[in-house]
C-alpha positions as CSV (number, residue, x, y, z in Angstrom):
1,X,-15.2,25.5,9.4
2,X,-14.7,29.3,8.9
3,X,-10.9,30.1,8.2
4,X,-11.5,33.5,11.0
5,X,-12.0,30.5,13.3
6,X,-9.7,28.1,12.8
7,X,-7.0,31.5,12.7
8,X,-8.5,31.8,16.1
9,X,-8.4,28.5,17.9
10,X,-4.4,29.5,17.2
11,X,-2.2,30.7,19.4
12,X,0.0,34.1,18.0
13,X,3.1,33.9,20.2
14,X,4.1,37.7,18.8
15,X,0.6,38.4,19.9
16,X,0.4,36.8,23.2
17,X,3.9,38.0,24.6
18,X,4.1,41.4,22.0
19,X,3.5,43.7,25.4
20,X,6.1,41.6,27.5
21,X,8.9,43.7,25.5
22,X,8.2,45.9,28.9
23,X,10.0,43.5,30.2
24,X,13.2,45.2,28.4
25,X,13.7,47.7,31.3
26,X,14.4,45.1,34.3
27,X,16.4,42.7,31.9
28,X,19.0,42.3,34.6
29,X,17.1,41.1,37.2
30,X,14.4,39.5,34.2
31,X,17.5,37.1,32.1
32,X,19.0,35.9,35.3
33,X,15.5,34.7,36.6
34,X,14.2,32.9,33.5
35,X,18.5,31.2,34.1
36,X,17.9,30.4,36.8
37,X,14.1,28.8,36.3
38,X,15.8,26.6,33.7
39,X,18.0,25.9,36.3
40,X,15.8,24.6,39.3
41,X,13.6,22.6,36.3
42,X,16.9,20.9,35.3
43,X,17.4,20.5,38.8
44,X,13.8,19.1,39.9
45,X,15.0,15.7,37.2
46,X,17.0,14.9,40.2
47,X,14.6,13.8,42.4
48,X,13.4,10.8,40.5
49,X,16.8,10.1,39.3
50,X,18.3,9.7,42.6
51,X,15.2,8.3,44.3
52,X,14.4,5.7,41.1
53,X,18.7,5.1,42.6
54,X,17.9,4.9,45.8
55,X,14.9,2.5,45.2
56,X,16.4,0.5,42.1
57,X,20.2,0.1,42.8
58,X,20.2,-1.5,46.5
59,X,17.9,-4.1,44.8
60,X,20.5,-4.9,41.6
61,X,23.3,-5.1,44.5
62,X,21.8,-7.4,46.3
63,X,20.7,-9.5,43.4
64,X,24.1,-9.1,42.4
65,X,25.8,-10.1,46.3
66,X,26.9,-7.0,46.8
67,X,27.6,-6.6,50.7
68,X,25.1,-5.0,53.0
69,X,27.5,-2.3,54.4
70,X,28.4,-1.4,51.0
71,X,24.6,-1.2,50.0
72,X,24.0,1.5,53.2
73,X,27.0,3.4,52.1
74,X,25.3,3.9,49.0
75,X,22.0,4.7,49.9
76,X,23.7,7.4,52.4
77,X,25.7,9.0,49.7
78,X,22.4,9.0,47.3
79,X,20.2,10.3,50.0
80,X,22.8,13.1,51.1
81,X,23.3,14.1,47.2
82,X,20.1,14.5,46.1
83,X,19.7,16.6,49.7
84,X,22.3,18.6,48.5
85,X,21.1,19.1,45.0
86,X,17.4,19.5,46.5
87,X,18.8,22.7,48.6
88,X,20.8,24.3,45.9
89,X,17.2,24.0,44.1
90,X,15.2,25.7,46.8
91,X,17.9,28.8,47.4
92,X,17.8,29.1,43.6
93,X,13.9,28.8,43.2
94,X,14.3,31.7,46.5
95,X,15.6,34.2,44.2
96,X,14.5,33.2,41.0
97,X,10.7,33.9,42.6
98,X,11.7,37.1,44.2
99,X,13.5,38.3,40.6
100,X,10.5,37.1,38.4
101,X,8.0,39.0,40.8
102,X,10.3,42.0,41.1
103,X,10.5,42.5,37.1
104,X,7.2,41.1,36.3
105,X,5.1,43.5,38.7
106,X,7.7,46.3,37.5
107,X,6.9,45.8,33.7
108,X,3.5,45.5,34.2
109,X,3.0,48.9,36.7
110,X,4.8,50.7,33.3
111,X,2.2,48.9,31.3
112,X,-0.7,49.8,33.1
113,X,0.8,53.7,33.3
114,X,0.9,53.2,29.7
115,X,-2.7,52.2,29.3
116,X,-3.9,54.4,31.8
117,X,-1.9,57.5,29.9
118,X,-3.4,56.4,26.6
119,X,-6.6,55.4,28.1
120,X,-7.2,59.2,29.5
121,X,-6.2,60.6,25.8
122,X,-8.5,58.7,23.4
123,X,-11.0,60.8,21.8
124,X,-14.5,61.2,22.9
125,X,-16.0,59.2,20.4
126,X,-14.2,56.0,21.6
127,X,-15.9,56.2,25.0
128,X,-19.1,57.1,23.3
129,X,-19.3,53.6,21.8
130,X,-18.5,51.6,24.8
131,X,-20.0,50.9,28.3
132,X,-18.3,52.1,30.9
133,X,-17.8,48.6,32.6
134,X,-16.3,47.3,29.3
135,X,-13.2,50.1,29.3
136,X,-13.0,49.0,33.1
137,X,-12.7,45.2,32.6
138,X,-10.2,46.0,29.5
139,X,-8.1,48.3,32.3
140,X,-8.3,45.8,35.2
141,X,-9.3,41.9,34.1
142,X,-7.4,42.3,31.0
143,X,-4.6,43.5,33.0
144,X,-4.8,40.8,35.7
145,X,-4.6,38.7,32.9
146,X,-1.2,39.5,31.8
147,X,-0.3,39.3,35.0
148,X,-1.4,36.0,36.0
149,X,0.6,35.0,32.6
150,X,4.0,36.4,33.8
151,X,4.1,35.4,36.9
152,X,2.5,32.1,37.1
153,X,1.8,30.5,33.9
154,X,5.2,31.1,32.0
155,X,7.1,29.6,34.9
156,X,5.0,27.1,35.2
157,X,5.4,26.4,30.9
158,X,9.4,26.7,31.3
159,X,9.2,24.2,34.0
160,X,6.9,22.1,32.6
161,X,8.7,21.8,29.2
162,X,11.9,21.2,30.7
163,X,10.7,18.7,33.0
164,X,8.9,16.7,29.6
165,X,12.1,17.5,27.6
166,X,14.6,15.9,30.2
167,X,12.1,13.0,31.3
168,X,11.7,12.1,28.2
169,X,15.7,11.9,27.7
170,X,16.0,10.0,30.7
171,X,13.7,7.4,30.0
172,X,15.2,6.6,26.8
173,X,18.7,6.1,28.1
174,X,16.6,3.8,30.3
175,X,15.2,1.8,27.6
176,X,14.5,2.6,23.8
177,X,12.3,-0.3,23.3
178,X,10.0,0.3,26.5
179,X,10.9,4.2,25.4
180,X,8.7,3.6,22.0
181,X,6.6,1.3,23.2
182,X,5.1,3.9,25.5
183,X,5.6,6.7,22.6
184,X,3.3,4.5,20.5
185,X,0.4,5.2,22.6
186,X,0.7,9.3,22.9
187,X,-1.1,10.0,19.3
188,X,-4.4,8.2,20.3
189,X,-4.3,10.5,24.1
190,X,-3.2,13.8,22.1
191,X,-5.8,13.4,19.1
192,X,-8.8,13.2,22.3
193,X,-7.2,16.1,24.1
194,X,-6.8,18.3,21.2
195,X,-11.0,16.9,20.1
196,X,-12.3,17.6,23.6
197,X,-10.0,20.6,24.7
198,X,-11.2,22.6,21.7
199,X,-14.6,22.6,23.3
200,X,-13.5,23.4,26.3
201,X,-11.9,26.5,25.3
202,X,-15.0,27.7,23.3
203,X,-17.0,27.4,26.1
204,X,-14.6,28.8,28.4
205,X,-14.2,31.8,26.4
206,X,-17.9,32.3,26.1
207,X,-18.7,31.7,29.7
208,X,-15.4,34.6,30.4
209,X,-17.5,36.9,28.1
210,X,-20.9,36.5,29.7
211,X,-19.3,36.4,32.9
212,X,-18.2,40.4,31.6
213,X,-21.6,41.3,30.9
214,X,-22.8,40.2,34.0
215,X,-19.6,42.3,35.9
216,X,-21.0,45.6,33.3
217,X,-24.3,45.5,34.9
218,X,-23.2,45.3,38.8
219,X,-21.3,47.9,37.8
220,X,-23.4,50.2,36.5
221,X,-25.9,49.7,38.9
222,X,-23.7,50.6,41.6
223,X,-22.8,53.6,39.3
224,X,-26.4,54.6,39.1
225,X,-28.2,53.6,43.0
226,X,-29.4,57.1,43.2
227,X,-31.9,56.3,40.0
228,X,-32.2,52.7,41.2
229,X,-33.4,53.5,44.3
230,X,-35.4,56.4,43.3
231,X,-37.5,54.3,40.9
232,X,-37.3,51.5,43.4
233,X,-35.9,49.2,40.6
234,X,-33.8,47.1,43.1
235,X,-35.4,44.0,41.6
236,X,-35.3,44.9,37.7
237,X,-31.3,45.4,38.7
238,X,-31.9,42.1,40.5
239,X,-33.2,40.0,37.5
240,X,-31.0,41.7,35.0
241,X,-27.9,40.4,37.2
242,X,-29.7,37.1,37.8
243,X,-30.3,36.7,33.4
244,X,-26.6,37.4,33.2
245,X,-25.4,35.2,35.6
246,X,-27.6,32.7,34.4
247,X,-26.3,32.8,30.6
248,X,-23.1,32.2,32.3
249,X,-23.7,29.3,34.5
250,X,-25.4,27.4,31.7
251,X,-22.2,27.5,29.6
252,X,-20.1,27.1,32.5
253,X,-22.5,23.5,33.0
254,X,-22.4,22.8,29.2
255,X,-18.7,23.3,29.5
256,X,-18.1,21.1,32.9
257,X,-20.0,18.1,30.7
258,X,-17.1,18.1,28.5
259,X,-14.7,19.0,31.1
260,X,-15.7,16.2,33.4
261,X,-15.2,13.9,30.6
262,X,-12.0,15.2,29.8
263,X,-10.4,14.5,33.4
264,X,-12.3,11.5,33.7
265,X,-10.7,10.4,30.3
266,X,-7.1,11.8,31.4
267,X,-7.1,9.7,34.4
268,X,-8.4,6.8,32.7
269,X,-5.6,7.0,30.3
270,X,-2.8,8.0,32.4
271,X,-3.1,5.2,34.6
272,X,-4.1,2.8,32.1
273,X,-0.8,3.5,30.0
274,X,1.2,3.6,33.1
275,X,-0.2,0.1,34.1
276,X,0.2,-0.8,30.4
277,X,4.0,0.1,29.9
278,X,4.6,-1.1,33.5
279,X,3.2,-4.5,32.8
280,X,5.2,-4.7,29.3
281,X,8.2,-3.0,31.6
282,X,8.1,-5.9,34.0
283,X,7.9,-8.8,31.0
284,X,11.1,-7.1,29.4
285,X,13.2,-7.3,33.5
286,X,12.2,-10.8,34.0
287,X,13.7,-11.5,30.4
288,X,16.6,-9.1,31.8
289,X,15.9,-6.9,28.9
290,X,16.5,-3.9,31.6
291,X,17.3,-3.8,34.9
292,X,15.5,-2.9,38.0
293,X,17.6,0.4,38.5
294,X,17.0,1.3,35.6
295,X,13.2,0.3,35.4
296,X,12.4,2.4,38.3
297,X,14.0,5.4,36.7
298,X,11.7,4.6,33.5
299,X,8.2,4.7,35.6
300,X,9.3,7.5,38.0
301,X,10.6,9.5,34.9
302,X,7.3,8.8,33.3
303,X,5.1,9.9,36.2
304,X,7.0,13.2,35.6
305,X,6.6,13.7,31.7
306,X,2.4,12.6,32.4
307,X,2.4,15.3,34.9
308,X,3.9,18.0,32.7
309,X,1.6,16.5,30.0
310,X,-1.5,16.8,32.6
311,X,-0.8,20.5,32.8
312,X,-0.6,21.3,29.1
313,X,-3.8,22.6,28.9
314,X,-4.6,24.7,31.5
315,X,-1.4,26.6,30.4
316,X,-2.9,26.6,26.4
317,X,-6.3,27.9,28.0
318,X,-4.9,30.6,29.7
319,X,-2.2,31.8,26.9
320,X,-5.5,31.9,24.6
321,X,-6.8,34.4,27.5
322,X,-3.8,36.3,27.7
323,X,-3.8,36.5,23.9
324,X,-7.4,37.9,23.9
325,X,-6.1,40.3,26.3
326,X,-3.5,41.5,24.4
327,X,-5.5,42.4,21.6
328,X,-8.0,44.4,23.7
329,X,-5.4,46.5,25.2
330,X,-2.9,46.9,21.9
331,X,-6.7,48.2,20.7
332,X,-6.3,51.1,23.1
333,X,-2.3,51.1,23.1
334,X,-2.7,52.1,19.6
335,X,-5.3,53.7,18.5
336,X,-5.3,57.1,17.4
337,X,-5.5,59.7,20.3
338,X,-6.2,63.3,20.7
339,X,-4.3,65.9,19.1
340,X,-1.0,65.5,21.7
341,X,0.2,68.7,20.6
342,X,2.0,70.6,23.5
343,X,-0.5,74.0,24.7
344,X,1.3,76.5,22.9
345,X,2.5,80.3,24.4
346,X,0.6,82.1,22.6
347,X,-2.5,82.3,24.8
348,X,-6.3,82.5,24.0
349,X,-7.9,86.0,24.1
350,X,-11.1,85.3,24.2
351,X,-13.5,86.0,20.8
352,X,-14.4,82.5,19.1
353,X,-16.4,82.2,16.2
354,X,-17.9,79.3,14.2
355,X,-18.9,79.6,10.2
356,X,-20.9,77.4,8.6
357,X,-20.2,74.7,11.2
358,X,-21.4,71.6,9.9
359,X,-21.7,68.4,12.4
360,X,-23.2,64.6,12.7
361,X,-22.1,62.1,15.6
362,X,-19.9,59.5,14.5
363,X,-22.4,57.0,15.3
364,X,-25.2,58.5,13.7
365,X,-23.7,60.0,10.6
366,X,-26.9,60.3,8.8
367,X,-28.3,62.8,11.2
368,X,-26.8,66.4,11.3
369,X,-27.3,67.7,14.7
370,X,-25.9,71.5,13.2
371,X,-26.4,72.4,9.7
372,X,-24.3,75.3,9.0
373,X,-24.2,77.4,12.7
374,X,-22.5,81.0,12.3
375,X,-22.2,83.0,15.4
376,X,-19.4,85.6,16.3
377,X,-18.3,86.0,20.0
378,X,-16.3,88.8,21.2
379,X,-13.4,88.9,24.0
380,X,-15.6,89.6,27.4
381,X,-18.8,89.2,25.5
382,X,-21.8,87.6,27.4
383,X,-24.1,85.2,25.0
384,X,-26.9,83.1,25.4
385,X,-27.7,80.3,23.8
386,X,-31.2,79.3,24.0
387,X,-33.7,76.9,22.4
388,X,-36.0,73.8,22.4
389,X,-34.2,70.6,23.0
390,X,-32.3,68.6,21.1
391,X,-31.7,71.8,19.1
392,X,-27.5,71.3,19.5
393,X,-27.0,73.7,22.4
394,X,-24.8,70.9,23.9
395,X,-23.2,69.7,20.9
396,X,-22.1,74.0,20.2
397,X,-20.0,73.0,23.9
398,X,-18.5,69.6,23.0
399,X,-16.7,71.1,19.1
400,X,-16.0,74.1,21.6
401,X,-13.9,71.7,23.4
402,X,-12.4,69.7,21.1
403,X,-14.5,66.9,21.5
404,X,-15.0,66.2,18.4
405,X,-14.3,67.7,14.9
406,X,-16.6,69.5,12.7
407,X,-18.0,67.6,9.7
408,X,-17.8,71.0,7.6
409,X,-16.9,74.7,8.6
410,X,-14.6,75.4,11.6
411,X,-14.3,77.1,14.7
412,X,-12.4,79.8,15.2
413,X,-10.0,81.4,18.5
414,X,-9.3,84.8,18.0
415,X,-9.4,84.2,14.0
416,X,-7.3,81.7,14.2
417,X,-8.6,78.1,13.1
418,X,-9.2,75.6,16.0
419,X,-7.4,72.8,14.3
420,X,-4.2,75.0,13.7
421,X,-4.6,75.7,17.9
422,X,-3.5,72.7,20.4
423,X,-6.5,71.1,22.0
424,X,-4.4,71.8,25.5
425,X,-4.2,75.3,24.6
426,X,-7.9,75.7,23.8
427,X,-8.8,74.0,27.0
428,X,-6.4,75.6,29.3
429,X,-8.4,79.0,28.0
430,X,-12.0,77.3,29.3
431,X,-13.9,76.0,31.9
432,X,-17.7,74.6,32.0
433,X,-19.6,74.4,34.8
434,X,-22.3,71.9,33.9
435,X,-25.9,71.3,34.8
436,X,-24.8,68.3,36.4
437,X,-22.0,68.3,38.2
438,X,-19.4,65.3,38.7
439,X,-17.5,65.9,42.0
440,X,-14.6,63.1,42.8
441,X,-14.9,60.9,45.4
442,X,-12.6,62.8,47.6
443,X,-12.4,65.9,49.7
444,X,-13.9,69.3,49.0
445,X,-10.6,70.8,48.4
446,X,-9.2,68.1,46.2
447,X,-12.6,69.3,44.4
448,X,-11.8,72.6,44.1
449,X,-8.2,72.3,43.7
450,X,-9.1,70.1,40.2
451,X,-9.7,73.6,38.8
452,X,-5.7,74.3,38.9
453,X,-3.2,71.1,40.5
454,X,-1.2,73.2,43.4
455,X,-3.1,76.0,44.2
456,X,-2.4,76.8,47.7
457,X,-4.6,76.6,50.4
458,X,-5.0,81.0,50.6
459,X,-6.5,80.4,46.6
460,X,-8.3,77.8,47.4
461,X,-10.3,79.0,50.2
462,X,-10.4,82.6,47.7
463,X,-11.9,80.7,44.9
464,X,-14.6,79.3,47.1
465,X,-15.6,82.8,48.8
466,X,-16.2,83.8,45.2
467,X,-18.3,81.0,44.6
468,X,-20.4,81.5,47.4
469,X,-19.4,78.3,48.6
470,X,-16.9,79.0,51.7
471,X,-19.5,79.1,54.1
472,X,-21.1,76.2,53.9
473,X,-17.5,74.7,53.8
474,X,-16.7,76.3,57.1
475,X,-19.7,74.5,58.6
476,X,-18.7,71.2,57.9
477,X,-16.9,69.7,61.4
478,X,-14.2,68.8,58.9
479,X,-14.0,71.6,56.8
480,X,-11.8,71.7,53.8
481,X,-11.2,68.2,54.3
482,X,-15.4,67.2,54.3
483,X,-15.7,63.9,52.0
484,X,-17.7,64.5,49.4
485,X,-18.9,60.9,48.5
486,X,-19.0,58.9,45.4
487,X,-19.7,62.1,42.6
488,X,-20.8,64.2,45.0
489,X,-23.6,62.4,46.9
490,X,-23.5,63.9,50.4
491,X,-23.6,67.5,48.8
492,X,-26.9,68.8,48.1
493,X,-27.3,70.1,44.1
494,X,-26.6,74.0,45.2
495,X,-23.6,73.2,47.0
496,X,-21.8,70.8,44.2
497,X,-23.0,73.6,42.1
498,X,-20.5,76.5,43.9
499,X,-17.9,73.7,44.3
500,X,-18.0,73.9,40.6
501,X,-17.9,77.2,40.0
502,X,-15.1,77.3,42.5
503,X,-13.0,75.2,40.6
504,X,-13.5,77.2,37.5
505,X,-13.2,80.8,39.9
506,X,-8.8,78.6,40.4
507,X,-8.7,77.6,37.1
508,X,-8.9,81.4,35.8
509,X,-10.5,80.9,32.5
510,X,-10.6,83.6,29.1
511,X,-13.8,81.3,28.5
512,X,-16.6,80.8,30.4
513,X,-19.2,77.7,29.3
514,X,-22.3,77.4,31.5
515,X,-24.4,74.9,30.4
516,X,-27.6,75.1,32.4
517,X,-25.8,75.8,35.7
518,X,-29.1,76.7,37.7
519,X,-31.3,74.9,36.1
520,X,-32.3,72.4,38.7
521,X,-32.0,74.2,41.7
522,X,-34.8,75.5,44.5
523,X,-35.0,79.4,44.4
524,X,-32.5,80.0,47.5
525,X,-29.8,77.9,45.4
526,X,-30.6,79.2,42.5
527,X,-29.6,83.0,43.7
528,X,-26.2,81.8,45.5
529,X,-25.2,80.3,42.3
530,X,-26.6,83.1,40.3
531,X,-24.7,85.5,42.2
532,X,-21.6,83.5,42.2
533,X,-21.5,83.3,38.7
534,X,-22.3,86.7,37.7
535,X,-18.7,87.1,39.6
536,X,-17.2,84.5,37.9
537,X,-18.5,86.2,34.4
538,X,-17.1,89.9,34.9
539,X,-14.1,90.2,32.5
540,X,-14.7,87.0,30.4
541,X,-16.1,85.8,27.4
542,X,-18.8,83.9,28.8
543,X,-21.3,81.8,26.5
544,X,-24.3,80.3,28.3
545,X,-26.8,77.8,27.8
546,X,-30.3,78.3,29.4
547,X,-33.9,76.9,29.4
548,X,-35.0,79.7,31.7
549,X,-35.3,83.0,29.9
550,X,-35.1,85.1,33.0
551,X,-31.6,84.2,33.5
552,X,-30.0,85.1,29.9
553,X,-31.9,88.7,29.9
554,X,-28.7,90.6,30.7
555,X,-26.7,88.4,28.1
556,X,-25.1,90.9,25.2
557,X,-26.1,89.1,22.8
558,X,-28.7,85.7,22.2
559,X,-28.2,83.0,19.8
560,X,-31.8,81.2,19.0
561,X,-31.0,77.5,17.8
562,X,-33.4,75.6,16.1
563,X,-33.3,72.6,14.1
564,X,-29.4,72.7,14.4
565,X,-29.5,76.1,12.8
566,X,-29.7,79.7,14.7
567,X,-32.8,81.2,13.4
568,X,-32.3,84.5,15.4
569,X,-29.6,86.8,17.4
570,X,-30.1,89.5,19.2
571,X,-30.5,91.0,22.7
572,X,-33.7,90.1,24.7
573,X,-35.7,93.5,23.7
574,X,-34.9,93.2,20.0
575,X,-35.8,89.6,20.0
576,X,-39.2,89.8,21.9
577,X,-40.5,93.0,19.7
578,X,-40.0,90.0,16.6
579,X,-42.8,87.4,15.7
580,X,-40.0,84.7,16.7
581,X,-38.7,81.4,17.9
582,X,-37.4,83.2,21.2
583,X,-40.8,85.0,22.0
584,X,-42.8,82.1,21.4
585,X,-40.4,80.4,24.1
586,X,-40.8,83.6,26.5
587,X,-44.5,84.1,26.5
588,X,-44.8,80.2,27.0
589,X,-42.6,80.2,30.0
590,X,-44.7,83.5,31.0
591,X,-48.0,81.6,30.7
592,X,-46.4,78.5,32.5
């Protein structure tokens, strides 16, 4: 057996309870509840003392010609201790819920801040590598995870371990010979359990990861109905949920095989070693070996340490979860996030520049989608960038942005190196309205007001007649307050369009970055957002992307990218009296 897996099949306790050091914070409510959990498990041993007393004494009494008042006066005082002692337990357990609840949902809302915080700041690249349901099952089953742990499972493994510890005390002041006698038989039960429950938990960790992939693709269906519908792939969703979900139930059966023999052999066991020790319990009485009293206290006892036993592994199961969980989110906890630096005073002007910029995507290092780009933009300039796809048009936005990091070359903001300039500060100077626009699923002016977090309503409502887009707001019966729908559904493609552009119209950028912002709009559409953008344009640097010649015509200049490399610059009449890239793309759009 691989060494990885044995390592594995192990439990890390600094691993499994490393995040619980939230915990820290509510330590005065925290210590007092894990005292007083030791407390009510101390205090749960009473009830099969006093009722193995109750049961076991009035019979050695008797035996012994004790008289029968005598014998009820005992049984009262046993009964009314252990109903004392059973309500102390009960107001403890009261508070020691509330406190463990209070501090454990406490910790983990700071953890899941925590996560979320670092979750929103990872580069670009990390979300580029996963699926979009996998970073939401690390946020939220991961998470429920840890929670499950805190609040039930630990209690539940202080509880349990106190209860074996003090049973099996009891039940050797009982008897030491029936004591070892019953000791004698644990290695055979624990060398089956630890056999069989290492199945169990490989399968149960298999079927919790294809249960995952089966949760990625509901969710990005759901994500994606507009496609699925619109191919009328309802039932190619269907079958891929069905494959998923039947991966899972096949290791789920394979694993209840060897879970069904597992109880079946626990039960077996447990109540053949019971009737075992009780039969060798009852030779060693009639011998007067031990007594009745204390007989009774031996099985009761007994019953409790096999029950504590009995739950052993559900609580190792789940620990190995909350273990796996761990990892995943100290994975985010610490990796390496974006540059954090504060945005700096010294604002943004507007002129950028790139020289000999230089870039691959981390997951396909071998291909360089830019192979040296140079291009100078000026404060208030208007540029185009324009060529076949795939050319790096898009890729020019994302270093623009911070994205990601140039392989070779640099970027430059008013001369000054991007990576000498806080990614906040760079990004506080731009905005992008995109070809497709994601709206949030909540009202138009929450929308708008993403653009700059407490705007007032008088800017808001401003931004929005610059954008062309206040009158369709007005028309809506609720206005301002119209729900947009999950990204934006129940807004046609013009309007989400101007909602954009009204965002970027609050957030007052030096930079403008359009990247195909009209491109898939009817001709109506197309001139609202036209003319809401050439607004949004006057006075800053603006650098556009555009299949459609006819709208980058009045740009200053035009950047020609081919191949990851711009081939040609110029204004529109310069470029179309050359033999060039950008003709050849205007006189096939003329023909078309």
């Amino acid at each position: 057996m691989p060494k990885t897996e044995k390592k594995s099949r192990r439990i890390d306790w600094k691993k499994t309870f490393g995040l619980y050091s939230y915990l820290g914070k509510y330590r005065k409510i925290f210590i007092p509840s894990v005292i007083a959990l030791f407390l009510t498990g101390g205090l749960s041993l009473a009830f099969p003392y006093y009722l193995g007393s109750l049961i076991g004494s009035p019979q050695e009494a008797m035996r012994n010609g004790v008289e029968a008042g005598k014998v009820g006066e005992q049984i009262n005082g046993v009964i009314s201790t252990l109903l004392i002692i059973l309500c102390i337990q009960a107001f403890v357990a009261y508070w020691r819920v509330r406190g463990f609840i209070k501090a454990g949902e406490s910790a983990l809302c700071d953890l899941r801040q925590d996560v979320f915080a670092r979750l929103v700041r990872l580069p670009m690249p990390w979300f580029m590598e996963r699926r979009t349901g996998e970073v939401g099952s690390r946020f939220s089953a991961d998470l429920a995870i840890l929670q499950e742990t805190l609040i039930t499972t630990v209690p539940q493994m202080v509880r349990q371990s106190v209860t074996f510890f003090g049973g099996m005390t009891f039940i050797f002041i009982a008897s030491v010979k029936l004591s070892l006698f019953m000791l004698a038989m644990i290695p055979v039960v624990v060398l089956v359990v630890a056999i069989v429950g290492r199945k169990i938990r490989k399968w149960s960790r298999d079927a919790q990861d294809q249960l995952a992939q089966s949760n990625i693709v509901a969710e990005e269906a759901v994500q994606g109905i507009a496609d699925v519908k619109a191919y009328s792939n309802e039932g190619f969703e269907e079958e891929r949920y069905r494959s998923a979900l039947d991966e899972f139930l096949g290791t789920v059966i394979k694993g209840s095989k060897a879970r069904a023999m597992f109880v079946s052999f626990i039960i077996f066991i447990l109540f053949g070693t019971i009737s075992v020790v009780v039969w060798f319990g009852a030779g060693m009485m009639t011998k007067g070996q031990i007594t009745s009293e204390e007989f009774t206290h031996f099985i009761l006892f007994s019953i409790f340490v096999g029950a504590s036993l009995g739950s052993l592994p559900d609580i190792m199961s789940q620990l190995q979860k909350t273990q796996g969980a761990t990892e995943r989110i100290r994975e985010i906890l610490n990796h390496e996030i974006e540059d954090d630096r504060e945005g700096s005073g010294e604002a943004i002007t507007g002129s950028m520049s790139a020289k000999d910029l230089v870039f691959a995507y981390p997951s396909r290092k071998e291909t360089k989608v830019l192979k040296g780009v140079d291009f100078e933009v000026k404060a208030g300039e208007r540029v185009a960038v324009v060529g076949p796809s795939g050319a790096g048009k898009s890729t020019i936005f994302s270093l623009l942005l911070g994205f990601y990091d140039g392989d070779q070359g640099g970027i430059f903001f008013d001369g000054k190196p991007s990576r000498e300039i806080p990614v906040a500060t760079r990004r506080a100077a731009m905005a992008v309205v995109p070809q497709e626009v994601l709206l949030f699923g909540g009202t138009i002016r929450e929308n708008i007001e993403y653009g700059r977090p407490g705007a007032s309503e008088e800017e808001i409502i401003e931004a929005a007649r610059k954008a062309n887009a206040h009158d369709f707001i007005d028309a809506f019966p609720e206005g301002y307050d119209a729900m947009v729908g999950p990204r934006g559904v129940k807004l046609s493609g013009g309007q989400r369009q101007r909602i954009a552009i009204a965002r970027a119209v609050l957030a007052d950028p030096k930079i403008l970055l359009l990247d195909e912002a009209t491109s898939a709009l009817d001709s109506e559409s197309e001139r609202l957002v036209q003319e809401a953008l050439d607004e949004l344009m006057k006075g800053r640097t603006s650098l556009i992307i555009a299949h459609r010649l006819a709208t980058v015509k009045s740009a200053d200049k035009i950047l020609v990218l081919k191949d990851g490399r711009i081939v040609e610059d110029g204004n529109h009449s310069d470029l179309m009296k050359k033999e060039g890239t950008y003709r050849l793309l205007a006189e096939t759009q003329l023909l078309n």
